[in-house]
C-alpha positions as CSV (number, residue, x, y, z in Angstrom):
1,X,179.2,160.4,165.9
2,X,179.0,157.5,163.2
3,X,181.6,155.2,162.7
4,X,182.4,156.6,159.5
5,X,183.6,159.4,160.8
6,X,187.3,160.2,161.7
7,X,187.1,160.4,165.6
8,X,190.4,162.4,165.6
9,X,190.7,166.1,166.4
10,X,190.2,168.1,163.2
11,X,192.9,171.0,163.1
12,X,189.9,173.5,162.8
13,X,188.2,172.3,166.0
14,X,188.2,174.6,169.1
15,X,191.0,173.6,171.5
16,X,188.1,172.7,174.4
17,X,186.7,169.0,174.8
18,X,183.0,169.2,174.5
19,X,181.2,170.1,177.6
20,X,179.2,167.8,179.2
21,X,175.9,170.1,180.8
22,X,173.7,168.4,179.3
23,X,172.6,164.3,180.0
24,X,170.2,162.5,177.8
25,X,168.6,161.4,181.2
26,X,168.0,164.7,182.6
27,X,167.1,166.6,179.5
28,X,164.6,168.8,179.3
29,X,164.1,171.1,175.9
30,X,162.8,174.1,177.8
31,X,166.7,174.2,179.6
32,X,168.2,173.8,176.4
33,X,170.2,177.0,175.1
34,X,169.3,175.7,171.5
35,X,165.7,176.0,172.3
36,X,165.7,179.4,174.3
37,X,168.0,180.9,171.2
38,X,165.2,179.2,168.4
39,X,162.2,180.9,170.7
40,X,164.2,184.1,171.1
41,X,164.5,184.6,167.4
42,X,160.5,183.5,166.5
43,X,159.8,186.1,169.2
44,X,162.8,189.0,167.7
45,X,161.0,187.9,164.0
46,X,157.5,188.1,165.4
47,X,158.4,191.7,166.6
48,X,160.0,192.9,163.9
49,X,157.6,191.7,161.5
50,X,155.0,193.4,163.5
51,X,156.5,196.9,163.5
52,X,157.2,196.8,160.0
53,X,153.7,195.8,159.6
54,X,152.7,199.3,158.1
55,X,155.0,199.1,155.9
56,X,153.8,195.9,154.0
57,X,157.1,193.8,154.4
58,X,157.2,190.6,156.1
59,X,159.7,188.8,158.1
60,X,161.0,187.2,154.6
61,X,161.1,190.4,152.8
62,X,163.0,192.6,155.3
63,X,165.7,190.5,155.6
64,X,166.9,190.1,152.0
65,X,166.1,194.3,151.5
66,X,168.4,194.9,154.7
67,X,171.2,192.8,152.7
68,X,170.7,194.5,149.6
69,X,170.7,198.1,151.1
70,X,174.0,197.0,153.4
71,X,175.3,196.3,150.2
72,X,176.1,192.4,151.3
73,X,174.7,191.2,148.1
74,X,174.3,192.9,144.6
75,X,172.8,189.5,142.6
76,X,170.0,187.2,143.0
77,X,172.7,184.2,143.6
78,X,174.5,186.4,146.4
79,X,171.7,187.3,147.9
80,X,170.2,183.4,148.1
81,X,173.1,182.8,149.7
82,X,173.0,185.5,152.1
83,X,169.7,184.8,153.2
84,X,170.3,180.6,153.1
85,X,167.5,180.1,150.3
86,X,167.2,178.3,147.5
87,X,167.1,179.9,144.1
88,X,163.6,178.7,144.0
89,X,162.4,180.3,146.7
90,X,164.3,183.9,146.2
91,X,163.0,184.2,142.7
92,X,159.5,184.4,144.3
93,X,160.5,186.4,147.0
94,X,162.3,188.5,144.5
95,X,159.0,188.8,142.1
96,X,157.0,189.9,145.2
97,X,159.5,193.2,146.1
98,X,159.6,193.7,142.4
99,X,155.5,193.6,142.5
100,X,156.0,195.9,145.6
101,X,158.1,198.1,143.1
102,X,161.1,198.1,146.1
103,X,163.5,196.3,143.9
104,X,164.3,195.9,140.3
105,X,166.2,193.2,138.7
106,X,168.4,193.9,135.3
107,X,170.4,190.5,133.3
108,X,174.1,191.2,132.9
109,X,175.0,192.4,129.9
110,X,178.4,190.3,130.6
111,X,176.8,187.0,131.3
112,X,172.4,186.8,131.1
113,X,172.9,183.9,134.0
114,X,173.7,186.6,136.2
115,X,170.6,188.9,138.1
116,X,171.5,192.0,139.1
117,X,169.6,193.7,141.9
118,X,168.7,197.1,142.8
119,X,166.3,199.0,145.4
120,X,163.8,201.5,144.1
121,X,164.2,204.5,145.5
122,X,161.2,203.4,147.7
123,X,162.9,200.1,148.9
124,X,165.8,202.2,150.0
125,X,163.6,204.8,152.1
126,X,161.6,201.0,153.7
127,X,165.4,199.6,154.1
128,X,166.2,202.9,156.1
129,X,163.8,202.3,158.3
130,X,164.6,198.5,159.1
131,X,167.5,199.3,161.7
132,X,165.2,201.4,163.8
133,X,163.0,199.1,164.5
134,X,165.7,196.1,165.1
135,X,166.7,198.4,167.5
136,X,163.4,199.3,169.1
137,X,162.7,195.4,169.2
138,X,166.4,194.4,170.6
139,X,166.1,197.3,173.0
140,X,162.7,196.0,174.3
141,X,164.0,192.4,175.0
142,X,166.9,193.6,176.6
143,X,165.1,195.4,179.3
144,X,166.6,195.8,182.8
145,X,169.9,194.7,181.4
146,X,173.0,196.6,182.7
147,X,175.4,198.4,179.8
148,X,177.7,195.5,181.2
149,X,175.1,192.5,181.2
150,X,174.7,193.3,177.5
151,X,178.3,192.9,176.5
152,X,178.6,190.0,178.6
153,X,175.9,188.5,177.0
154,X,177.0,189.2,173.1
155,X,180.8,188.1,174.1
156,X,178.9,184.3,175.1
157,X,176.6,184.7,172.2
158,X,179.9,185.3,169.9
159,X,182.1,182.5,171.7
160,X,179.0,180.3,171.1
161,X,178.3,181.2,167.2
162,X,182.3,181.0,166.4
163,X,182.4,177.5,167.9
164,X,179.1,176.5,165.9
165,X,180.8,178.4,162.6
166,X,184.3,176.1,163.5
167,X,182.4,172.8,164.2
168,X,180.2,173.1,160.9
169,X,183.2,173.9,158.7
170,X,185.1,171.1,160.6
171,X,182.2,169.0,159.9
172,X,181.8,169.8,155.9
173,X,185.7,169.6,155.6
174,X,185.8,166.3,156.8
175,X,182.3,165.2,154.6
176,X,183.9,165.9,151.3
């Protein structure tokens, strides 16, 4: 941590000290949970993108379709949000669904700054399929895994993202 920053414990922080596992010394990316998670989810992306191959949709156009058929986002803004991209970026994703004909995109009649979004009846049958193969590809990776294992595994997963999810908001808190 840089000087600049307040070294005392932010209210939001979790209650544990940092852990010490890892030494600059002994460090080895391979061993790093950071590393294994990043390679799990190229792999997860690789697969998915793979069985959703005859479908035409990529890894960058499933994702922002899944959103928009679990109803997480209903305009452009949202959904750049939701999928962490720039409004650059999910205009042209946006144009190539559109081109696709799995999405349409209406102005508000309320305010024309505002995109609405809406699958085509075609991008809601390609969204339905989406879950069945996260599944398929989750279930593959998790093979030899007891019922037990599993939930061990997502409670960590969870403890580890709602720390990440505490120290980021600690972190932006104290930026501003």
């Amino acid at each position: 941590m840089d000087s600049t920053h307040n070294s005392a414990p932010c209210p939001d922080a979790p209650a544990s000290p940092p852990a010490d596992f890892y030494q600059a010394e002994s460090y080895t990316p391979d061993d790093s949970i950071g590393y294994m998670m990043r390679r799990i989810i190229s792999l997860v992306a690789q697969g998915v993108e793979r069985e959703l191959e005859p479908s035409g949709l990529t890894n960058a156009q499933w994702v922002p379709m899944f959103k928009l058929y679990m109803g997480c986002a209903s305009t452009a803004a949202e959904l750049a949000r939701q999928c962490e991209l720039d409004a650059g970026s999910m205009t042209r994703l946006l144009d190539r669904l559109e081109a696709k004909q799995l999405c349409s995109r209406s102005r508000s009649s309320d305010d024309r700054r505002v995109v609405n979004l809406e699958l085509t009846d075609a991008g809601r049958a390609a969204a339905q399929e989406i879950p069945a193969v996260l599944c398929g590809v989750q279930n593959a990776l998790l093979a030899g895994f007891s019922a037990e294992e599993w939930q061990i595994l997502k409670s960590y997963l969870r403890r580890i993202l709602d720390t990440a999810q505490t120290l980021h908001a600690s972190t932006e808190k104290n930026d501003k």
